[in-house]
MDAnalysis code that builds the backbone (N, CA, C; Angstrom):
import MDAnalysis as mda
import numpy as np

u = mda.Universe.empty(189, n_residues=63, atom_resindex=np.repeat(np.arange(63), 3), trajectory=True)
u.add_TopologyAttr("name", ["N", "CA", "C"] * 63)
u.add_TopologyAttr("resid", np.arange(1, 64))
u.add_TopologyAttr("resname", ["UNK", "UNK", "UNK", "UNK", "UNK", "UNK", "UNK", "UNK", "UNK", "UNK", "UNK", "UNK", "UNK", "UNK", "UNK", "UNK", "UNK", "UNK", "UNK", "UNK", "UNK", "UNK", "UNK", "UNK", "UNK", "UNK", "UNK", "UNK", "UNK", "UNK", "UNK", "UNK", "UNK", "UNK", "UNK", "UNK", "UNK", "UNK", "UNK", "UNK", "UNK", "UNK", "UNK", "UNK", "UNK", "UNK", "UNK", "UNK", "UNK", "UNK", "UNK", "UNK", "UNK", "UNK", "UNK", "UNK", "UNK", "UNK", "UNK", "UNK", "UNK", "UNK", "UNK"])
u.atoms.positions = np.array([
    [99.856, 87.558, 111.977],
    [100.528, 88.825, 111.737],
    [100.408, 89.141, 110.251],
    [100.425, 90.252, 110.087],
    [100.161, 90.554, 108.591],
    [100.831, 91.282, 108.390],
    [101.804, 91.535, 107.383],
    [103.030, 91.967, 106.583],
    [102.794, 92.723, 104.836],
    [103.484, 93.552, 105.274],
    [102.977, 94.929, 104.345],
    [104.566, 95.136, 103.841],
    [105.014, 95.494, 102.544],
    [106.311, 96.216, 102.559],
    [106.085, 97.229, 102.371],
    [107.662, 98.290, 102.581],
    [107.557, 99.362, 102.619],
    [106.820, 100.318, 101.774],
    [106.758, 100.119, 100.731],
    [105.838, 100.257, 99.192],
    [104.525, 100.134, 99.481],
    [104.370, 98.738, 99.840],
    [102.981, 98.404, 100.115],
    [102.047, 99.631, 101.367],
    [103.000, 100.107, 101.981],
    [102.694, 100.515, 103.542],
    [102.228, 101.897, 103.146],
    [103.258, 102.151, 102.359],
    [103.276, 104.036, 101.728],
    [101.501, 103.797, 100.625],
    [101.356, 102.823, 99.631],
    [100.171, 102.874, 98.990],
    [98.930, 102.326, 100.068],
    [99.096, 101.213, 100.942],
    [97.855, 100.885, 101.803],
    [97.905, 101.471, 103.096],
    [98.436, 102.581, 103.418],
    [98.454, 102.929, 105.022],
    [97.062, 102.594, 105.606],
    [96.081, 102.597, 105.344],
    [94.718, 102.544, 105.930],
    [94.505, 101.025, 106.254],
    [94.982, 99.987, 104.878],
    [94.627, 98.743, 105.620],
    [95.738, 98.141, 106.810],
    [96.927, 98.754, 106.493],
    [98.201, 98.182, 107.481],
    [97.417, 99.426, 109.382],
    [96.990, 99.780, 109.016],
    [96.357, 100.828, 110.469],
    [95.451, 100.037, 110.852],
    [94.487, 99.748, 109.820],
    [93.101, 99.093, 110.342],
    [93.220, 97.430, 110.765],
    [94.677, 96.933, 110.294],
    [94.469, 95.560, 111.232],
    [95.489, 95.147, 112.266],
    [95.730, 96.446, 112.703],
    [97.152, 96.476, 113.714],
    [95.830, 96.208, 115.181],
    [94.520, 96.740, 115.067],
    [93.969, 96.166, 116.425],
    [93.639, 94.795, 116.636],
    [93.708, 94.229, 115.616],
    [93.281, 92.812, 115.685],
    [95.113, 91.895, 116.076],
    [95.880, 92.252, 115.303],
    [97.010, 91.261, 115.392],
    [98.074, 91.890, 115.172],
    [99.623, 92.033, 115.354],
    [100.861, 93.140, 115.081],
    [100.992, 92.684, 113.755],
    [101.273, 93.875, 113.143],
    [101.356, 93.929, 111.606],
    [102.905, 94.247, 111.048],
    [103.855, 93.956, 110.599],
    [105.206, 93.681, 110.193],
    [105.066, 94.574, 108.869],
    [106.337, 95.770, 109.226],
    [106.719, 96.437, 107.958],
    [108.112, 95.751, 107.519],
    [108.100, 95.313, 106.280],
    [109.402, 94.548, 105.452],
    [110.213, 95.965, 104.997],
    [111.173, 95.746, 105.033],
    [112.342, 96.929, 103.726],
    [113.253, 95.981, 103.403],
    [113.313, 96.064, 101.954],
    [113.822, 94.658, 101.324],
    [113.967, 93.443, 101.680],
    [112.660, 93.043, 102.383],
    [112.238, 91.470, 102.746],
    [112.911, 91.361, 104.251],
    [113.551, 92.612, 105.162],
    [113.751, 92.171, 106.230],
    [112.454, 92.486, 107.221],
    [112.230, 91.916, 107.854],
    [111.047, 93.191, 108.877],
    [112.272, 93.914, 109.593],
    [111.621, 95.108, 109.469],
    [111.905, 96.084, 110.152],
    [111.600, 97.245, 111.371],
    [110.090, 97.205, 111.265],
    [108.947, 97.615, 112.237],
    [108.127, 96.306, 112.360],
    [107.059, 96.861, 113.751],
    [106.157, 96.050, 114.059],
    [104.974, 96.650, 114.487],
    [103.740, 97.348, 113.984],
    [103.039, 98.042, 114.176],
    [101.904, 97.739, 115.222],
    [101.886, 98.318, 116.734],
    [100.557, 97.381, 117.828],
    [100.165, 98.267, 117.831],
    [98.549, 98.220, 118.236],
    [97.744, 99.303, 118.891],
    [98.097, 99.737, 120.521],
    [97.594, 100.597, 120.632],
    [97.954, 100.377, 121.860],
    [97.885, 99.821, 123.232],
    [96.256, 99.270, 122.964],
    [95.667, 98.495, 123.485],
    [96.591, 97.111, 123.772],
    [97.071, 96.549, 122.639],
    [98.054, 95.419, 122.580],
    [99.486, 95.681, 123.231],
    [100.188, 96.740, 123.237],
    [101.237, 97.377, 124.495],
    [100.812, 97.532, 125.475],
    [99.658, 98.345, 125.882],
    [99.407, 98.228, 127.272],
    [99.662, 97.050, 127.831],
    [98.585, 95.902, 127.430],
    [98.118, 94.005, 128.324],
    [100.111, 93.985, 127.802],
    [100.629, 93.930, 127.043],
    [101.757, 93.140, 126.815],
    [102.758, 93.277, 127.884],
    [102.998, 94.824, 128.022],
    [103.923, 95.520, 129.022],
    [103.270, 95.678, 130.618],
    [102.045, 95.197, 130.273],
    [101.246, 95.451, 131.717],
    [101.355, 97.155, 132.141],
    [100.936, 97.883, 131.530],
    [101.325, 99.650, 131.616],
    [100.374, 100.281, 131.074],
    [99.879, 101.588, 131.400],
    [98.724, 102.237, 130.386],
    [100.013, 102.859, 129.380],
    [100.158, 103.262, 128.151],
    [101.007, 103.995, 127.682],
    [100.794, 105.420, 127.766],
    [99.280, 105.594, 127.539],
    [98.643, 107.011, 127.566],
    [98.897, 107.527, 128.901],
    [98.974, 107.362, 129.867],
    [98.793, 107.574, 131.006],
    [100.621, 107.852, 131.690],
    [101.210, 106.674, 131.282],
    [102.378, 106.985, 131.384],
    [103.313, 107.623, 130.564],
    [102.794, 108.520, 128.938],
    [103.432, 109.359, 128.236],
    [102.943, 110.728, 128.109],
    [102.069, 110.959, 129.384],
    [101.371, 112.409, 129.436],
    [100.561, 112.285, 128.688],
    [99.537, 113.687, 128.959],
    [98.804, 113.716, 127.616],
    [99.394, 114.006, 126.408],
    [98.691, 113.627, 125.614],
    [98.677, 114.236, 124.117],
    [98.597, 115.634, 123.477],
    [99.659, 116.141, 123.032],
    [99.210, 117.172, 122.176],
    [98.519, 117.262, 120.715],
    [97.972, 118.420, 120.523],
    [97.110, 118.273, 119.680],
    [98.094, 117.767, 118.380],
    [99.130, 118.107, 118.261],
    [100.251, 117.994, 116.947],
    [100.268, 115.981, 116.969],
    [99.816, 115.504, 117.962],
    [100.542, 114.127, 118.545],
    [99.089, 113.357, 117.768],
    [97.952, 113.486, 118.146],
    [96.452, 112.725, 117.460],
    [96.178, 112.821, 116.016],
])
């Protein structure tokens, strides 16, 4: 898991995005975690569920 703080998250959004498909990535706010960032790929197998499928489509405001 790889852990970003809140600071860190706001200056690296791209690397805390780009390794949420490989492993869940942990947002800290003052050293607690607080979020846990999965793709969705990793919710689907976890929950056994499509998410896409079961939250409608997408609007364009939503991608």
């Amino acid at each position: 898991m790889r852990n970003f703080s809140s600071t860190e998250l706001a200056n690296k959004t791209d690397a805390a995005l780009a390794a949420a498909p490989a492993a869940p990535v942990s947002i800290r706010h003052y050293g607690t975690i607080r979020f846990v960032v999965l793709s969705i790929a990793k919710i689907s197998r976890a929950c056994q569920v499509s998410i896409v499928s079961s939250c409608g489509p997408m609007r364009q405001s939503q991608r």
